[in-house]
FIFI-402712 format. One line per 10 residues: number of its first residue (from 1); for each residue z, x, y of N, C-alpha, C. Coordinates in steps of 0.1 Angstrom, whole numbers. Example, Ala and Ser with C-alpha at 12.3 -4.5 7.8 and 13.67 -1.06 7.14 Angstrom:
FIFI-402712
1	78/132/-57/78/123/-45/78/132/-33 | 71/128/-22/71/137/-11/79/129/0
//
This chain:
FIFI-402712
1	54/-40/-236/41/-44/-229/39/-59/-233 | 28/-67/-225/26/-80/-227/11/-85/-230 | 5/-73/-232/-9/-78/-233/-16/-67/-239 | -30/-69/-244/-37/-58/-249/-52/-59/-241 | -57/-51/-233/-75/-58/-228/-81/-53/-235 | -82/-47/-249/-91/-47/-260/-99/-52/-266 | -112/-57/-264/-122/-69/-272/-122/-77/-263 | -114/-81/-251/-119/-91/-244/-128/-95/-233 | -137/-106/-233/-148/-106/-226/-146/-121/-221 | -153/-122/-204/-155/-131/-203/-166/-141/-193
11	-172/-148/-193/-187/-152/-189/-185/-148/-173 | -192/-144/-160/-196/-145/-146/-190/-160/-146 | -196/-168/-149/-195/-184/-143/-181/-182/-147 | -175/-179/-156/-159/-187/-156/-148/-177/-152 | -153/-169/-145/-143/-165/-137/-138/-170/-124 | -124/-164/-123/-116/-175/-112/-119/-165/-102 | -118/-149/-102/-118/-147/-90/-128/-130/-95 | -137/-129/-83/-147/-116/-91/-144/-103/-78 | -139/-96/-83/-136/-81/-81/-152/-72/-77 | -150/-67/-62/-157/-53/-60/-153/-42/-55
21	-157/-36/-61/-148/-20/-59/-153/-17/-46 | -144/-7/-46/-146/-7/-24/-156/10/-27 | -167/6/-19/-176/23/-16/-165/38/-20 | -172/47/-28/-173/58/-29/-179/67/-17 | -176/78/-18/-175/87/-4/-184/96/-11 | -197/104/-7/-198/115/-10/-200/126/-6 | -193/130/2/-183/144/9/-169/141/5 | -162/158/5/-147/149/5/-144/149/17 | -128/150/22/-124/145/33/-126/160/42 | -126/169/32/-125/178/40/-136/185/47
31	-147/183/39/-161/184/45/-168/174/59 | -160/161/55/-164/151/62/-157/153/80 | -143/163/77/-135/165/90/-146/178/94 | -149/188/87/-156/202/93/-169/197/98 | -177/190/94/-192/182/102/-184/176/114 | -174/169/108/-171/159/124/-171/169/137 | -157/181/134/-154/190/140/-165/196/147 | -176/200/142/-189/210/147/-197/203/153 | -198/187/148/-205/179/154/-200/175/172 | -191/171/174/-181/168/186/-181/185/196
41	-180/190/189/-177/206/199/-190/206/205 | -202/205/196/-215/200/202/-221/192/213 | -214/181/207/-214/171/220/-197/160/224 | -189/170/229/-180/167/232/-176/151/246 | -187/149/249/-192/137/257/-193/123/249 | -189/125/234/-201/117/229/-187/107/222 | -186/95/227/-173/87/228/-175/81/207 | -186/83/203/-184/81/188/-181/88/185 | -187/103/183/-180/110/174/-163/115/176 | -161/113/191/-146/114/194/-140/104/188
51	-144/89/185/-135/80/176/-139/85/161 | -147/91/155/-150/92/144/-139/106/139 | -137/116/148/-133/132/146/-119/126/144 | -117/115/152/-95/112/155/-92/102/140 | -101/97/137/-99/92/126/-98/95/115 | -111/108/109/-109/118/102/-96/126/101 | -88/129/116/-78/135/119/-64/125/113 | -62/114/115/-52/108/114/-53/109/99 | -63/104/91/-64/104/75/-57/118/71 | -58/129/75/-55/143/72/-39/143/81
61	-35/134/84/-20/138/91/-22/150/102 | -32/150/108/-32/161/114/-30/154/130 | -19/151/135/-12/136/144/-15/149/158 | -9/161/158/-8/171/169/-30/169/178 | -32/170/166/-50/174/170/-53/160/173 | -51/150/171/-54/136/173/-51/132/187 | -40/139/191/-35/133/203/-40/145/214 | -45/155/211/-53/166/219/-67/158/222 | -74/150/209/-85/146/211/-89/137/221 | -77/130/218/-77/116/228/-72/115/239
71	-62/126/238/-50/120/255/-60/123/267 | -70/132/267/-74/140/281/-86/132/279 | -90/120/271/-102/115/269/-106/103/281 | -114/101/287/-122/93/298/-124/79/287 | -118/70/300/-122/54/290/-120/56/279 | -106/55/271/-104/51/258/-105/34/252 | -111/34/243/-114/16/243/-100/15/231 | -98/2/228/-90/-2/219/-85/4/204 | -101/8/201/-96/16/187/-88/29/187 | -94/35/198/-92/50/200/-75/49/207
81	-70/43/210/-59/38/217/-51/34/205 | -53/23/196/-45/27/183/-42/32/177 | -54/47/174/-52/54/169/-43/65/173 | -45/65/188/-33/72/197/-16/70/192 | -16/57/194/-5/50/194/2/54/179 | -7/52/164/-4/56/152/1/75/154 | -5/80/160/-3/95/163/9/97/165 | 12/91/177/27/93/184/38/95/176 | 37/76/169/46/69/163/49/80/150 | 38/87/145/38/99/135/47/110/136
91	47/113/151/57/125/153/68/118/156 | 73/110/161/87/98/161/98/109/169 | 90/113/180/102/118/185/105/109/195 | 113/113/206/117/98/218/106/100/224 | 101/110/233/90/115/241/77/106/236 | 74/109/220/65/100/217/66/85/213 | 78/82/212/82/68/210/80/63/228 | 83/68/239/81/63/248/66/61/253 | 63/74/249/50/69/257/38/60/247 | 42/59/235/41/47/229/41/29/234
101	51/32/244/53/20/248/48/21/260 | 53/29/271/35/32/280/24/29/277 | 19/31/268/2/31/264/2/18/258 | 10/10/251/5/-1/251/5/-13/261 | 15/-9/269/14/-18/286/2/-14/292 | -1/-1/287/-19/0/299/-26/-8/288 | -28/-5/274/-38/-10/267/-40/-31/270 | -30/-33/269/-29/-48/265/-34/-59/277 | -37/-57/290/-44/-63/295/-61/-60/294 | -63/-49/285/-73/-44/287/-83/-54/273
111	-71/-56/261/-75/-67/256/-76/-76/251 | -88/-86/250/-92/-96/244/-87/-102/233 | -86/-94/218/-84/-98/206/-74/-100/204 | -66/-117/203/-52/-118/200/-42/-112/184 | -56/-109/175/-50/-96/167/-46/-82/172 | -54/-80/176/-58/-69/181/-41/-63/189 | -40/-74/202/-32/-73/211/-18/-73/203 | -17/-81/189/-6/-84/177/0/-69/175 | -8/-63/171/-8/-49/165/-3/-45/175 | -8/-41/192/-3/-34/193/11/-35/198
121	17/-49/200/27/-55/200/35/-47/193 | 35/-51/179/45/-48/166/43/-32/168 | 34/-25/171/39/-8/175/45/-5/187 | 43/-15/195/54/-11/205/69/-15/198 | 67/-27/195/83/-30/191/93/-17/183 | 79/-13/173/86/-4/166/92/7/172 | 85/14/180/89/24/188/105/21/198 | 104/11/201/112/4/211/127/0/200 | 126/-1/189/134/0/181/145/13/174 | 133/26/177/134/34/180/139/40/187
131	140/35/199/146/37/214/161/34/215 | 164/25/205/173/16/203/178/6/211 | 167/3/209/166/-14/221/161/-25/210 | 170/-26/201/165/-40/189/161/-54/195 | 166/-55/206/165/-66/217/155/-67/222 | 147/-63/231/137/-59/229/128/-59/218 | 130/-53/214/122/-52/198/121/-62/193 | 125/-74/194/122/-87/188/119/-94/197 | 116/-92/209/113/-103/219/99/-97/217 | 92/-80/214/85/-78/208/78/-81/202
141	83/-81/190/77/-89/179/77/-102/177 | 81/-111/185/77/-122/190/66/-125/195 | 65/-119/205/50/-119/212/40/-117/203 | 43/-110/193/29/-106/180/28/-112/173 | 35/-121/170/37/-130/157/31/-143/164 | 36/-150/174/32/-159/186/15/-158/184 | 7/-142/192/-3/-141/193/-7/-142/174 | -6/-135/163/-11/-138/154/-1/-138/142 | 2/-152/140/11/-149/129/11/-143/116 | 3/-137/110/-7/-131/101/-3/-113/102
151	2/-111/113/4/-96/113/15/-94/104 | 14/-83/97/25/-75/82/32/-67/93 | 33/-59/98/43/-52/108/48/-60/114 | 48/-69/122/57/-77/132/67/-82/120 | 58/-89/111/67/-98/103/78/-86/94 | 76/-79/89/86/-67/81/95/-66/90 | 90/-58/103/99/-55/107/111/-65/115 | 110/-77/121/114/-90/126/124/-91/111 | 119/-92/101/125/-95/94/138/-84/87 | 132/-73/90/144/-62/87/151/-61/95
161	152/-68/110/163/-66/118/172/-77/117 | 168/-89/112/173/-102/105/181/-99/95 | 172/-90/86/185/-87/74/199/-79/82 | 195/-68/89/202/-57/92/217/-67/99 | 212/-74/110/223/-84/114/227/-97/108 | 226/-99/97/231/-106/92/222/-122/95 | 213/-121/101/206/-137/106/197/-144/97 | 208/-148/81/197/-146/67/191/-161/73 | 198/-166/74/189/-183/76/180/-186/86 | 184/-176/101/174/-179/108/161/-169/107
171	164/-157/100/154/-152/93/143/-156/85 | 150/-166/75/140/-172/64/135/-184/74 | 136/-191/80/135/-203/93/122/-200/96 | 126/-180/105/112/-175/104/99/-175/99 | 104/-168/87/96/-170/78/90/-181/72 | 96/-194/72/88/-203/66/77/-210/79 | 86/-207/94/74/-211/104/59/-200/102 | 57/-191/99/46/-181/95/44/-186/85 | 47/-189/72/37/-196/62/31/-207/68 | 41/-213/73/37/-226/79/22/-226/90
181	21/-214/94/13/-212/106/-6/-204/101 | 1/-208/87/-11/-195/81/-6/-182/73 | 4/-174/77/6/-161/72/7/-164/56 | 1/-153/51/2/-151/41/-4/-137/33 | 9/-127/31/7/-115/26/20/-110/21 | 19/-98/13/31/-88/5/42/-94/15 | 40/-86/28/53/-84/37/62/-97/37 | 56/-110/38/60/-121/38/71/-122/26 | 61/-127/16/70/-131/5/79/-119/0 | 77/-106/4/86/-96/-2/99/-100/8
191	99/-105/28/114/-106/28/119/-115/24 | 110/-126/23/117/-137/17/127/-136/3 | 120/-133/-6/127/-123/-18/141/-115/-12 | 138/-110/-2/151/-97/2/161/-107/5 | 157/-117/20/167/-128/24/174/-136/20 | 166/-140/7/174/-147/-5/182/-137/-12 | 179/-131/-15/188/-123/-25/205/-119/-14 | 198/-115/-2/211/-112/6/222/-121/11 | 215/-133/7/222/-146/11/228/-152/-5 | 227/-144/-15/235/-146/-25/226/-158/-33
201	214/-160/-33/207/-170/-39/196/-161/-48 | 201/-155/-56/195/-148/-64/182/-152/-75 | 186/-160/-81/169/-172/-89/165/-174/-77 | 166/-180/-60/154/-182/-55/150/-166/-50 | 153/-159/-51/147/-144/-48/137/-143/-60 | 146/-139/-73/136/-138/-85/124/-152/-84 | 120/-164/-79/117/-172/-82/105/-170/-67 | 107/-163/-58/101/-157/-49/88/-143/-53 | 98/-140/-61/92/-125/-64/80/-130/-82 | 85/-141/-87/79/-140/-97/76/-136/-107
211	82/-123/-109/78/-104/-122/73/-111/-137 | 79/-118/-141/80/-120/-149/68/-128/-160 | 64/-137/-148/53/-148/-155/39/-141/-148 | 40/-133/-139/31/-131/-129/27/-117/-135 | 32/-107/-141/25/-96/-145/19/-92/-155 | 14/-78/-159/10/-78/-170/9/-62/-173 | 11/-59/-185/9/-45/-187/3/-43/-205 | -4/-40/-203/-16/-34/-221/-20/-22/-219 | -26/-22/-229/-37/-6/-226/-52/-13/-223 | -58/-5/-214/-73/-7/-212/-81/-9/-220
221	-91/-9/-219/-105/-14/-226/-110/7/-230 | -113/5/-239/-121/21/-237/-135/19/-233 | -135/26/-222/-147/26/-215/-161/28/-221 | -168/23/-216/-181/27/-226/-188/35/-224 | -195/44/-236/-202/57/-241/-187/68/-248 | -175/59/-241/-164/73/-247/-156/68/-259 | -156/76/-266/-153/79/-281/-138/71/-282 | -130/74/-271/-117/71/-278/-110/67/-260 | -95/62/-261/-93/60/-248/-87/72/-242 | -86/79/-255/-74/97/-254/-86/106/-249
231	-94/103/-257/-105/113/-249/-114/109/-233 | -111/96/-229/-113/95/-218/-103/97/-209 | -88/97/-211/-74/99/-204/-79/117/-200 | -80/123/-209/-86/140/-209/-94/142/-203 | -106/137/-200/-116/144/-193/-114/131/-176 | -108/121/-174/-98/121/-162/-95/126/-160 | -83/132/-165/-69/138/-158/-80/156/-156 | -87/162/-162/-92/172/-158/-103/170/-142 | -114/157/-145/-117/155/-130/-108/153/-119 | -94/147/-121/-89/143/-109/-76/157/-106
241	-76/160/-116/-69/177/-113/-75/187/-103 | -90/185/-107/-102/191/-95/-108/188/-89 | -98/177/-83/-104/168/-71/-105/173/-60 | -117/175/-51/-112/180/-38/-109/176/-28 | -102/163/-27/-91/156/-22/-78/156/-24 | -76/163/-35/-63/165/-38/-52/173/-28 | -40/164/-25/-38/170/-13/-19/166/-20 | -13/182/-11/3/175/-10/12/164/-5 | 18/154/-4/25/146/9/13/139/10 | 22/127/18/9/122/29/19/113/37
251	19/113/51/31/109/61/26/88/57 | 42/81/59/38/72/57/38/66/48 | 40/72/32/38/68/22/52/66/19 | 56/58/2/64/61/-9/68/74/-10 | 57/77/-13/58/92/-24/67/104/-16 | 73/113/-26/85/123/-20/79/131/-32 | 77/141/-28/70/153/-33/61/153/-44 | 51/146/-37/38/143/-47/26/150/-42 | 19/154/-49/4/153/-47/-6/142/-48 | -15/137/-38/-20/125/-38/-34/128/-35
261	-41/117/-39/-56/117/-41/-58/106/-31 | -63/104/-20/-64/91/-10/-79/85/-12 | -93/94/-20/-104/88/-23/-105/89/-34 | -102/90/-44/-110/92/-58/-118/92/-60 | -128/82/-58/-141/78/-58/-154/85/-54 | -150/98/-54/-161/107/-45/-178/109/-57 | -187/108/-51/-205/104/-61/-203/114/-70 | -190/124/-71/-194/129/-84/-181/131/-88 | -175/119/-93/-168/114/-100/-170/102/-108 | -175/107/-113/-177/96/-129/-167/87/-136
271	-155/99/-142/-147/96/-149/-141/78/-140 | -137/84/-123/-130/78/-117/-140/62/-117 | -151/65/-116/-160/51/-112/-158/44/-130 | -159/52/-139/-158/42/-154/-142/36/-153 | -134/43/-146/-120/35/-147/-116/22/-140 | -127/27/-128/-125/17/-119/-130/3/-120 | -143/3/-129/-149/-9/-137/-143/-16/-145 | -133/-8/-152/-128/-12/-162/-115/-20/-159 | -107/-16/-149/-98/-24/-139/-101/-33/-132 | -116/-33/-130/-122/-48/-119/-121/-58/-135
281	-127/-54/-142/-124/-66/-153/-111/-68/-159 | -102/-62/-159/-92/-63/-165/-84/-72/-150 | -88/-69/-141/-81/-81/-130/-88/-97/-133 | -100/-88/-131/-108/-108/-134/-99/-116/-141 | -96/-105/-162/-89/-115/-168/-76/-123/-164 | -70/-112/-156/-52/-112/-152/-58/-128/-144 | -65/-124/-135/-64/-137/-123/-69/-154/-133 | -80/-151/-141/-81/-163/-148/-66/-166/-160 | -61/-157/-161/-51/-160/-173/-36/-169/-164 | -40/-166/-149/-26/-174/-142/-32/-187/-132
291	-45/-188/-134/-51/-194/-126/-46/-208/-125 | -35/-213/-133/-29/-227/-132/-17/-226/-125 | -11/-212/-126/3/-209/-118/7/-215/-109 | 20/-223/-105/16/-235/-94/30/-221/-84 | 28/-214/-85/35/-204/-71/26/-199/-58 | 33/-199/-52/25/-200/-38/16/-184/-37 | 19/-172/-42/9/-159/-40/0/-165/-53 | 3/-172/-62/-11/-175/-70/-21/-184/-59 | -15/-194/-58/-23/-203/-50/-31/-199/-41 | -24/-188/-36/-33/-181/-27/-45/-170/-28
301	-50/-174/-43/-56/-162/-49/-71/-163/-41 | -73/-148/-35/-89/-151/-28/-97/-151/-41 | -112/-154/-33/-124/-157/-45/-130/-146/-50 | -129/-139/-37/-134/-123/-35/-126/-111/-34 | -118/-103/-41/-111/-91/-44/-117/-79/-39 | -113/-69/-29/-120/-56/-32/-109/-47/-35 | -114/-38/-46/-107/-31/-53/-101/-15/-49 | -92/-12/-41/-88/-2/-38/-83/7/-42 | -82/23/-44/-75/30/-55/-67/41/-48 | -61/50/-54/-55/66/-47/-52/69/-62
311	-51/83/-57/-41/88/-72/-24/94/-70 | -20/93/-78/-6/103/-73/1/104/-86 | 2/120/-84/8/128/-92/21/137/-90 | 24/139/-100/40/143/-95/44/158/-106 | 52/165/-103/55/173/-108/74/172/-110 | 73/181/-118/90/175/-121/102/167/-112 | 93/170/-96/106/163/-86/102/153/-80 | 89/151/-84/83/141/-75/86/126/-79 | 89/114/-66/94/104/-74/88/96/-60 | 88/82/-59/83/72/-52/98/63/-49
321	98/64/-40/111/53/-34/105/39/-36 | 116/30/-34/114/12/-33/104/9/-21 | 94/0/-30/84/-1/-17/71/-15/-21 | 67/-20/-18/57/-28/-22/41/-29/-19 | 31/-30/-19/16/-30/-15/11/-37/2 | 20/-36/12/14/-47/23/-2/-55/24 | -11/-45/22/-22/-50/21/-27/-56/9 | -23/-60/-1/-25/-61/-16/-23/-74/-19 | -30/-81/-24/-27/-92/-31/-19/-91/-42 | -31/-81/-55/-27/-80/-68/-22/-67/-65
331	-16/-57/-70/-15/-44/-73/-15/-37/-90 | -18/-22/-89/-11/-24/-106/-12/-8/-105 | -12/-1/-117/-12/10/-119/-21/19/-132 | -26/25/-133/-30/29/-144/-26/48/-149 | -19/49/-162/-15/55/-164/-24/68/-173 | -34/76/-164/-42/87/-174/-28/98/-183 | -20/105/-174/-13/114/-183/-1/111/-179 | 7/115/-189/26/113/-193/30/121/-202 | 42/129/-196/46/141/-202/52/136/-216 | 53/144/-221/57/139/-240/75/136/-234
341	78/145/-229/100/137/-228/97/126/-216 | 86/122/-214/90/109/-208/83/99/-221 | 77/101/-224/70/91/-235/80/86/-248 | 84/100/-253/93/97/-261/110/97/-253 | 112/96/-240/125/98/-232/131/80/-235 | 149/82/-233/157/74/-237/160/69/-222 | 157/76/-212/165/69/-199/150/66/-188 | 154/65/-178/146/62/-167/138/71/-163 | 142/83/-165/130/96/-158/119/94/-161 | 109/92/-155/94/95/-153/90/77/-152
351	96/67/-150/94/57/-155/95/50/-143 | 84/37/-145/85/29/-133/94/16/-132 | 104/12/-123/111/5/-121/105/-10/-111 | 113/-19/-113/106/-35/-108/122/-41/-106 | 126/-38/-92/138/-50/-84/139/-50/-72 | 148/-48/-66/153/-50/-51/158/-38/-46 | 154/-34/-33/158/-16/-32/172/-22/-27 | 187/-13/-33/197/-12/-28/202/-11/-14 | 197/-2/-5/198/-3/3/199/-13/16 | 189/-25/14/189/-34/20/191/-45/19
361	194/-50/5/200/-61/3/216/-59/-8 | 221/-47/-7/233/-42/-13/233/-42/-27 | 244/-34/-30/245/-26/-38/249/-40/-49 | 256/-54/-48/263/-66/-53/250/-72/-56 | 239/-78/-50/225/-82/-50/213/-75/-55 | 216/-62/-57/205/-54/-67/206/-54/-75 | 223/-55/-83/229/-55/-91/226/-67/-102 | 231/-76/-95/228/-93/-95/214/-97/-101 | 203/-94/-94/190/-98/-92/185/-87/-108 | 189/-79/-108/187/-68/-116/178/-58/-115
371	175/-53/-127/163/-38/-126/153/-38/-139 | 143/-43/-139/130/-41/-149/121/-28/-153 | 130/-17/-162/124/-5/-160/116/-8/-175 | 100/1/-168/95/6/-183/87/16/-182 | 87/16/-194/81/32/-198/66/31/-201 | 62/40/-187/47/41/-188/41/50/-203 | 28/46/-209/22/56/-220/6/54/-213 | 7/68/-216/-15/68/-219/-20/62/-221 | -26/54/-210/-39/45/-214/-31/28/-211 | -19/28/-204/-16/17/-202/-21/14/-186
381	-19/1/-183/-21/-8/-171/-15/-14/-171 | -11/-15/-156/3/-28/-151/-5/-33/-143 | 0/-47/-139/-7/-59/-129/6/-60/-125 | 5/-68/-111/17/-71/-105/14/-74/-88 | 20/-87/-85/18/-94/-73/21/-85/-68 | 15/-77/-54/18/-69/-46/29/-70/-35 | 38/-81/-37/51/-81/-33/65/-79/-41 | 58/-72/-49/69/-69/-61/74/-54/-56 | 88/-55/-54/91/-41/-52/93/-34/-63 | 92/-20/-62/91/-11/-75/96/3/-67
391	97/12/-76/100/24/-78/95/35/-88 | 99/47/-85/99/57/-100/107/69/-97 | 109/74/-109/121/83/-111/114/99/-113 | 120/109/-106/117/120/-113/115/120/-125 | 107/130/-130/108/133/-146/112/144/-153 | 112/153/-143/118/166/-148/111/175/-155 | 100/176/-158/89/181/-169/82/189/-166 | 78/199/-172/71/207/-164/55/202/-162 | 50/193/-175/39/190/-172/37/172/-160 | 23/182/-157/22/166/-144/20/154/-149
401	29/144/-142/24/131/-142/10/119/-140 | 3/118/-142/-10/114/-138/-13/96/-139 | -11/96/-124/-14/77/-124/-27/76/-115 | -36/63/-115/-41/57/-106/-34/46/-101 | -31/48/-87/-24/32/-84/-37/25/-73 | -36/11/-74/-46/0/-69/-43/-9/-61 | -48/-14/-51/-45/-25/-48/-60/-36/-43 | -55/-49/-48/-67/-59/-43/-68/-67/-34 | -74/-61/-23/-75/-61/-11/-79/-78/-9 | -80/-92/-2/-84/-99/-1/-96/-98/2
411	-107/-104/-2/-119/-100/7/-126/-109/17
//
């Protein structure tokens, strides 16, 4: 580990960058879908609660009921039409990959917001990539990037078909015209990182990615009124066990056979709101402690952070594939419970990993670039530029894994 946030404090005025936690919910999701549901059957005319019911629906992966809500629906406006679009793309069959790209040729003269219009760009591409028309698909994502260079889909994906065909230089070309234009997010400097590394320039990949000067991991602060940090990890891990958000899967994600918490934060959760405090200050310090860093995701540090959470938990198979934060400036993790053979364990099981996923930039350059594994304990925190790719490993144990992971949203 590299740090301890024990005893440390520091004034409002001298902070570089000040952290708010993003609203607590109080219903869970699942209460929140049964009102929507009764509400709508009610007044089935009523064009808000029908955007409000498909949205609740999408949150719940429930993609089949989403697209019953909407398809037969009169005047769909732009949101309700994304959310269509995200539905389809969910069941990824051809049927719905096509009419994916249907519905965004009706949507797109309909509008105005050259974001707006971005998005639905980069979801047609994707679909259309799908189709296996990569050609297309980049004259696609062209068009989105063109209208907003700032979009994280166009640019990932533009950029993973660059890797895939080998176009590392006119790839990064890309990429530097989008910093150049404004962009600036995870998706970016994560392909940059990938590009370089695939083009065999391995320090400017690591020198891209930063891990090393840029992160941080200690144990927390013990929160205040509680006795110890073991006795606040305990009466966590028992709130967020009986969370009633707690849910299996969730389409979309990392995670491969987890249980995930997508609000935590629900009005009668305590435990979760004292942890969450305790991580907005332990970011403040992170961001003042690099605030001279002359790297370009420092430089870019907003003034205003909002602090976003989930939980995910794993049982002996559950593990998280190579993946990074898109929305995230900072990211990090916090660790309430860890099985005793991963704590005291000699290899990688249950443990979080920091390099390059093999897959995409080979098996020679993952190698090369290398692998930064460590071993989570009770009561630790990790920081880390939300373009840092990572991983974790089964653990094999019978008892559950218990993390909060974060991300700091720009505000």
């Amino acid at each position: 580990m590299t740090g301890d946030m024990e005893g440390t404090a520091i004034s409002p005025a001298a902070r570089t960058m000040r952290i708010v936690i993003e609203p607590g919910t109080l219903i869970s999701t699942g209460q929140e879908l049964a009102v929507l549901r009764a509400a709508y059957k009610r007044q089935p005319d009523s064009r808000l609660l029908r955007g409000r019911l498909a949205t609740a629906l999408l949150v719940q992966d429930a993609f089949d009921d989403v697209i019953a809500v909407l398809s037969d629906a009169d005047g769909l406006d732009a949101r309700d039409a994304a959310m269509l679009v995200q539905a389809h793309l969910a069941r990824e069959s051809e049927a719905d990959n096509l009419r994916v790209v249907d519905l965004v040729d009706q949507m797109l003269p309909l509008v105005d917001d050259d974001a707006m219009r971005a998005q639905f760009l980069a979801d047609q591409g994707k679909a259309l990539r799908r189709l296996g028309h990569p050609e297309r698909a980049r004259a696609v994502w062209q068009r989105a990037l063109t209208l907003d260079p700032a979009n994280k889909d166009a640019c990932k994906r533009i950029a993973t078909l660059d890797l895939q065909e080998g176009a590392l230089d006119d790839g990064i070309a890309t990429l530097d015209r989008l910093a150049t234009g404004g962009a600036n997010h995870a998706r970016l400097y994560a392909a940059r990182a990938l590009a370089e590394a695939r083009a065999g320039r391995i320090d400017a990949a690591r020198d891209m990615v930063a891990f090393d000067g840029l992160h941080f991991a200690g144990q927390l602060a013990t929160p205040p009124g509680m006795p110890s940090l073991a006795a606040f990890n305990a009466r966590l891990a028992a709130e967020l066990l009986q969370h009633p958000n707690l849910r299996y899967e969730r389409y979309g994600s990392a995670s491969e056979q987890t249980w995930r918490i997508d609000t935590p934060a629900l009005g009668d959760a305590p435990m979760v709101r004292l942890l969450l405090a305790e991580i907005a200050r332990a970011v403040e310090h992170h961001a003042d402690r690099i605030a001279d860093s002359d790297h370009p995701w420092a430089r870019q540090r907003p003034d205003i952070g909002m602090l976003h959470c989930w939980c995910v938990m794993t049982d002996g198979t559950g593990y998280e594939t190579w993946h990074v934060h898109q929305f995230g400036w900072l990211s990090g993790v916090y660790y309430v419970q860890i099985p005793d053979a991963v704590t005291h364990g000699d290899d990688a099981a249950g443990c979080i990993a920091f390099g390059l996923p093999e897959d995409v930039v080979g098996d020679a350059a993952a190698s090369a670039y290398g692998v930064t594994v460590v071993r989570p304990e009770e009561g630790m925190l990790m920081l880390f530029p939300s373009h840092t790719y990572h991983r974790t490993f089964p653990h094999g144990a019978d008892q559950r894994r218990i993390c909060v992971a974060f991300d700091i949203w720009p505000g």
